[in-house]
C-alpha positions as CSV (number, residue, x, y, z in Angstrom):
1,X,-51.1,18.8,32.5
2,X,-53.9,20.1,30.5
3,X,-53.1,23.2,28.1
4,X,-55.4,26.3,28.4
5,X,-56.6,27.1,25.4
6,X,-55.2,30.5,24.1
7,X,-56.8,33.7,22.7
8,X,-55.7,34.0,19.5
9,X,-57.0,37.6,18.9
10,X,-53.8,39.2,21.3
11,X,-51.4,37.6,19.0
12,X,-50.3,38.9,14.8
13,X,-50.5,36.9,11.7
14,X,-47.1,36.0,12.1
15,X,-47.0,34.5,15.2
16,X,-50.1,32.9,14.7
17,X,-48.2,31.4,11.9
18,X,-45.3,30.5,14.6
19,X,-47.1,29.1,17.0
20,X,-49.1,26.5,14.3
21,X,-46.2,25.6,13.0
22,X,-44.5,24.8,16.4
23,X,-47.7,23.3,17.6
24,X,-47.2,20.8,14.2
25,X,-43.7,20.3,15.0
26,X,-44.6,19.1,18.5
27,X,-47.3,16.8,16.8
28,X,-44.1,14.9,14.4
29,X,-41.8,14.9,18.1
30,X,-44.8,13.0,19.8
31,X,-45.1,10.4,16.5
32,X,-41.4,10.2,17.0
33,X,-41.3,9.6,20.8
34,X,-44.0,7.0,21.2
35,X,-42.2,5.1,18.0
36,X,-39.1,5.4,19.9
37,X,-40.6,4.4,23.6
38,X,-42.8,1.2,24.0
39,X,-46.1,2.0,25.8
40,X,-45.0,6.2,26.1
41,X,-48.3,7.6,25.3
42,X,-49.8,11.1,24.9
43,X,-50.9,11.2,28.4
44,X,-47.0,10.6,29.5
45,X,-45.6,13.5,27.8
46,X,-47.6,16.9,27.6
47,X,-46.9,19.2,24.9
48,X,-45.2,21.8,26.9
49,X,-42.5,19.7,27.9
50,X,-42.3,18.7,24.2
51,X,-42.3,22.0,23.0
52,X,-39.4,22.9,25.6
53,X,-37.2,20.8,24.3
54,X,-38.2,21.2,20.6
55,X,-37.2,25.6,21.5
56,X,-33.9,24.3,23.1
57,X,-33.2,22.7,19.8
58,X,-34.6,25.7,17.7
59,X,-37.3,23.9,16.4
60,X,-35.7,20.9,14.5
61,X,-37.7,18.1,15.4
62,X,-35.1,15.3,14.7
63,X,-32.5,16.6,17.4
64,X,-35.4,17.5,20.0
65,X,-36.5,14.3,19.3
66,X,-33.5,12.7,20.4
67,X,-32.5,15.1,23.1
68,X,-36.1,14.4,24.4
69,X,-34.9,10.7,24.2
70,X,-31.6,10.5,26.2
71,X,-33.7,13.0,28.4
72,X,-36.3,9.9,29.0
73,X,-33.2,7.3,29.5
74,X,-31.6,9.5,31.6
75,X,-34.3,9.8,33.8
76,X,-35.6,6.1,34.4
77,X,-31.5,5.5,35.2
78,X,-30.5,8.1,37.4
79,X,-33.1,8.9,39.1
80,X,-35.5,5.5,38.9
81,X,-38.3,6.4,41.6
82,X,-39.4,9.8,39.8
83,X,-38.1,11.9,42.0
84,X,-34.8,12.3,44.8
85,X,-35.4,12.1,48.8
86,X,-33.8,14.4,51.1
87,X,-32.5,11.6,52.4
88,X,-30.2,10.7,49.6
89,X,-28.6,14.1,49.8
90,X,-28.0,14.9,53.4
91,X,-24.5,15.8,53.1
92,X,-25.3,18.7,50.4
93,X,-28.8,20.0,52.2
94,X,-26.4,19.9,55.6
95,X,-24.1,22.8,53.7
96,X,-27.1,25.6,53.7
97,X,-26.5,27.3,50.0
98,X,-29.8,27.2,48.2
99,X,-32.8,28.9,49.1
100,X,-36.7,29.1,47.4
101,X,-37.5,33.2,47.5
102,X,-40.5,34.6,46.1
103,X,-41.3,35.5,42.6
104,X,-40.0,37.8,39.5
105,X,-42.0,40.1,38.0
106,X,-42.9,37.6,35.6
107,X,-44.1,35.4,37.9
108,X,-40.9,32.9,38.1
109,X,-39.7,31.7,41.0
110,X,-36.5,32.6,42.6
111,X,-33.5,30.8,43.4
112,X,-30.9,31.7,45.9
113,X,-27.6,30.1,45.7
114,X,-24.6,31.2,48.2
115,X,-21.3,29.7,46.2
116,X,-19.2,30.4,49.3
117,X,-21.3,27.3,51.4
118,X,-20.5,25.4,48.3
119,X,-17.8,22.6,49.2
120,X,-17.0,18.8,48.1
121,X,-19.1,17.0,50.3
122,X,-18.3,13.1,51.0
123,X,-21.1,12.5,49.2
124,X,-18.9,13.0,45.9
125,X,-20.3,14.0,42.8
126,X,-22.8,11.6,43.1
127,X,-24.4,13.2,45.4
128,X,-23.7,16.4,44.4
129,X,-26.1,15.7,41.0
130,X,-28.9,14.6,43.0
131,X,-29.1,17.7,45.1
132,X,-29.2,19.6,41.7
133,X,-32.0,17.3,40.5
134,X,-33.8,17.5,44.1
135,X,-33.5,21.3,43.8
136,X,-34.7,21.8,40.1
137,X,-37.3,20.0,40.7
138,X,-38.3,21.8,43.6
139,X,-38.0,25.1,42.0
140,X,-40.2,23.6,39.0
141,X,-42.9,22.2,41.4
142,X,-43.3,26.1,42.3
143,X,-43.8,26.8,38.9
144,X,-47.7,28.0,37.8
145,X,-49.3,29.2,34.8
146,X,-47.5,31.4,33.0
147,X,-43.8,31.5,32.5
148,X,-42.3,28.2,32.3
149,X,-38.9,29.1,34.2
150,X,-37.1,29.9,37.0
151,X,-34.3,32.7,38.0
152,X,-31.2,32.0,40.0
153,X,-29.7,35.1,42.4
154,X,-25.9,33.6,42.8
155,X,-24.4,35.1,45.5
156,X,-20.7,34.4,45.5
157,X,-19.8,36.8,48.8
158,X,-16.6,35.1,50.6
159,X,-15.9,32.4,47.6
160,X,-12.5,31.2,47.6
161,X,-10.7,28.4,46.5
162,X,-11.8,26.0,48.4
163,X,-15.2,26.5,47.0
164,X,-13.6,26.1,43.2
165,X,-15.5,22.7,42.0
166,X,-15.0,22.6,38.1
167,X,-16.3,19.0,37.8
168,X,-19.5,19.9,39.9
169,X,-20.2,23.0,38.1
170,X,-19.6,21.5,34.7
171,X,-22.2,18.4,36.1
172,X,-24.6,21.3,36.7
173,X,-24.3,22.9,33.4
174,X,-24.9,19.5,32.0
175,X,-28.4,18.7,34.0
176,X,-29.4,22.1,33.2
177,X,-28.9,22.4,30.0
178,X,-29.4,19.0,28.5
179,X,-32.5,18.1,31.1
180,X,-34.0,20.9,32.0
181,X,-33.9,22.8,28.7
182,X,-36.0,26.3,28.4
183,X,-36.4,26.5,32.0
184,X,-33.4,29.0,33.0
185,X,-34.8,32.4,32.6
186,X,-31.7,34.3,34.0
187,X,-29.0,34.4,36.5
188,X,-28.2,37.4,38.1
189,X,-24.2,37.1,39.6
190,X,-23.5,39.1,42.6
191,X,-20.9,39.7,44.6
192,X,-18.0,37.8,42.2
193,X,-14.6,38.1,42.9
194,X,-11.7,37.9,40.9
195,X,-10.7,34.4,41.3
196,X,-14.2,33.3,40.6
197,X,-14.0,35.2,37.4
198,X,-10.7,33.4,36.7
199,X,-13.0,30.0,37.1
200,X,-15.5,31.2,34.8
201,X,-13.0,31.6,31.6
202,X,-12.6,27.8,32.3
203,X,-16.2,27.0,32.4
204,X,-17.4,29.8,29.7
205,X,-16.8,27.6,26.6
206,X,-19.2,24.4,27.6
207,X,-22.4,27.1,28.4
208,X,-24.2,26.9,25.3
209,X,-25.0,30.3,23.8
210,X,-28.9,30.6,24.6
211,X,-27.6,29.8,28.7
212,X,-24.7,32.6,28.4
213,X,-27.6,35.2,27.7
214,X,-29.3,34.6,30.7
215,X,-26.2,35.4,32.8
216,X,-26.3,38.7,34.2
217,X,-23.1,39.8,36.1
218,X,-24.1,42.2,38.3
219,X,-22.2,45.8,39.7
220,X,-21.8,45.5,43.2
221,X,-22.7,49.5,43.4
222,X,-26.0,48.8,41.6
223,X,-27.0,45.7,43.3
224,X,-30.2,46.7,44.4
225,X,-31.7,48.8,41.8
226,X,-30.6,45.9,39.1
227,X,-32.2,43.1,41.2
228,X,-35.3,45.5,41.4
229,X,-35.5,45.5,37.6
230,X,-37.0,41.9,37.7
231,X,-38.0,41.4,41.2
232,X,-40.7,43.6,43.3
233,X,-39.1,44.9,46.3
234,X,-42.0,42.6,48.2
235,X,-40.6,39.4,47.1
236,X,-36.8,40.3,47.3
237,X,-34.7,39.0,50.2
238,X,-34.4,40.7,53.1
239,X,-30.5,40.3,52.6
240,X,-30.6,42.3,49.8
241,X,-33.3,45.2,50.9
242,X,-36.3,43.3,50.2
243,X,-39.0,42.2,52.4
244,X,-38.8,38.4,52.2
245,X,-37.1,35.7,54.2
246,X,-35.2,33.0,52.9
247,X,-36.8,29.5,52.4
248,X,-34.2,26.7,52.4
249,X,-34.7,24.8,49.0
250,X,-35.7,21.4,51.0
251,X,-38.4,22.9,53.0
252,X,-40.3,24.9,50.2
């Protein structure tokens, strides 16, 4: 993907300054990838998805460099054609609890996730990753000029117990956070009861501290006016007050 060029003149001194020197820094990552991959040329990697890995490693070229790296391995293992089918995760499409929904005011597309239809399938864990892959990457396919992320509503009406998946949420926090680095730009929590809350002092210590500032735990009493604070009342879910239907994930 081709970079537009950028008008300098909107930006200071400083982050002229900023922006050279992370446009350098993503110059060393490339000399250090294609030494590092045989045949992984310039035309394989674009600079933004360098320079999203070199943020999520705050700037330090050595440890985006190999984050970037186990990124690549990961990839051409787990998922070896490119890309995950439907058909390799019917069991987890079958359960109905993630939707495509409109836009943020920033132009990000939006993520619904109902925690309550969340249950170990038969599928296993497995499976279970490659939905999150298949979604991701679905939500990123929606992605346009602009903003390079993506916001999550996670409804969590009616979750119980039976919908408490440690491993799978830890598996998520993983992908997300060591493969699809800078492209989070918030979560917005509704709805969570107290036993979900008890889950989340379990999982709280493995979300890595640039993810735990995109988590927004919303008050039930000011549901709609906080959703409204990132999301025009045109692109919210009807559910919610908005005007928009929900999309499920596998047919956007």
């Amino acid at each position: 993907m081709m970079e537009k060029e950028e008008d300098v003149n909107v930006y200071s001194p400083e982050e002229i300054k900023e922006k050279n020197e992370e446009k350098m820094k993503i110059g060393l990552m490339r000399n250090i990838v294609e030494k590092q991959v045989s045949g992984c040329k310039q035309q394989d990697v674009d600079d933004s998805t360098l320079r999203r890995f070199l943020r999520a490693r705050d700037l330090d070229v050595e440890k985006a460099s190999a984050m970037f790296l186990n990124y690549r391995k990961w990839k051409q293992t787990f998922i070896p054609k490119g890309f995950v089918s439907a058909s390799e995760v019917g069991n987890e499409i079958a359960q109905n609890k993630m939707f495509k929904q409109g836009t943020d005011k920033k132009g990000q597309p939006i993520a619904v996730v109902f925690g309550a239809r969340h249950f170990k399938c038969k599928g296993g864990i497995d499976e279970f990753k490659r939905f999150l892959v298949f979604s991701l990457d679905k939500l990123c396919s929606r992605i346009t000029d602009g903003p390079e992320k993506f916001i999550i509503i996670g409804d969590l009406k009616g979750y119980g117990y039976r919908n408490s998946d440690v491993r799978g949420y830890l598996a998520a926090l993983s992908i997300l956070q060591d493969y699809y680095p800078e492209r989070l730009g918030k979560v917005l929590v509704i709805n969570a009861p107290n036993i979900f809350m008890t889950l989340w002092k379990i999982i709280y210590p493995f979300i890595d501290k640039n993810t735990r500032n995109k988590i927004v735990f919303v008050d039930n009493k000011r549901m709609k006016a906080t959703l409204l604070e990132d999301i025009e009342e045109c692109q919210l879910p009807e559910i919610y007050g908005g005007k928009l239907q929900l999309v499920p994930i596998q047919d956007c």
